[in-house]
C-alpha positions in Angstrom: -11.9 -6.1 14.3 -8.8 -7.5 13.4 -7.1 -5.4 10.9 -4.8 -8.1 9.5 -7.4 -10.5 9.2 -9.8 -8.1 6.9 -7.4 -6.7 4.5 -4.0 -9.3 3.1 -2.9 -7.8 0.0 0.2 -9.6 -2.5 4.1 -9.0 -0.6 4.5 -6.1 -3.6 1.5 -4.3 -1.6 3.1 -4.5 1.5 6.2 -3.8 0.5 4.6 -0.5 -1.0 2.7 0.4 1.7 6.2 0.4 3.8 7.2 2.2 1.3 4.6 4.5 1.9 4.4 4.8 5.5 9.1 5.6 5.0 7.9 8.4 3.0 5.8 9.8 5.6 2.1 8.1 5.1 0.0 7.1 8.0 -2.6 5.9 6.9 -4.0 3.5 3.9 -6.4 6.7 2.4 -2.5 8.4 2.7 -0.7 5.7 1.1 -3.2 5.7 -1.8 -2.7 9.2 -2.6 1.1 8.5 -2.6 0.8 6.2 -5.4 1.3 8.3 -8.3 4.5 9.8 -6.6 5.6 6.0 -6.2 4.6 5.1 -10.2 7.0 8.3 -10.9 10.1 7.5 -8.2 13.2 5.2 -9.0 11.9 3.4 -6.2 9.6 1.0 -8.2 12.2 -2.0 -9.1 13.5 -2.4 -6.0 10.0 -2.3 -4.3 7.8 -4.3 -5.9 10.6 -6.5 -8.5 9.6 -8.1 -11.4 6.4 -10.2 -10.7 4.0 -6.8 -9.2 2.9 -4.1 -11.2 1.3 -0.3 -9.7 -2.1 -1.6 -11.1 -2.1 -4.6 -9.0 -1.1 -3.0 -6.3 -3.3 0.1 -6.9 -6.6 -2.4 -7.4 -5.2 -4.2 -3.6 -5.0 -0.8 -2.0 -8.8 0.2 -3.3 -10.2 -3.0 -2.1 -8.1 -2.2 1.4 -9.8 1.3 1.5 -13.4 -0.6 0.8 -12.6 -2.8 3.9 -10.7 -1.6 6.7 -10.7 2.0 5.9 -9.0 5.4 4.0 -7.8 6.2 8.2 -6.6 2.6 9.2 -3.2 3.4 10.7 -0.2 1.7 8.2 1.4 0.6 11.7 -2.0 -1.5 12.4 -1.5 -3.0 8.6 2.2 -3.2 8.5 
């Protein structure tokens, strides 16, 4: 199975999900948890700019979790 393949969220949900994995997540079920931290950090502008929002990317991330995985390694994704 290629990860990639199954699971190609928006750039703001891989920018995130870097974000993530720099904050010490290593995997997606990880990186999920992490997202209220991320809603409350100063980090939210410069990661995902004006056109993303947490919800979009919060909805991409569940559907990831449906279809690769809470475990999937970030490096596999990223």
């Amino acid at each position: 199975m290629n990860v990639i393949d199954d699971f190609s969220p928006s750039n703001g949900t891989w920018r995130t999900l870097r974000w993530a994995q720099e904050m010490g997540a290593s995997t997606l079920g990880e990186a999920y948890d992490m997202l209220d931290q991320f809603e409350n950090s100063n980090d939210v502008p410069e990661v995902l700019g004006e056109d993303d929002t947490i919800e979009a990317v919060r909805e991409e991330i569940e559907d990831g979790l449906e279809t690769v995985g809470p475990d999937t390694d970030l490096s596999a994704l990223l």
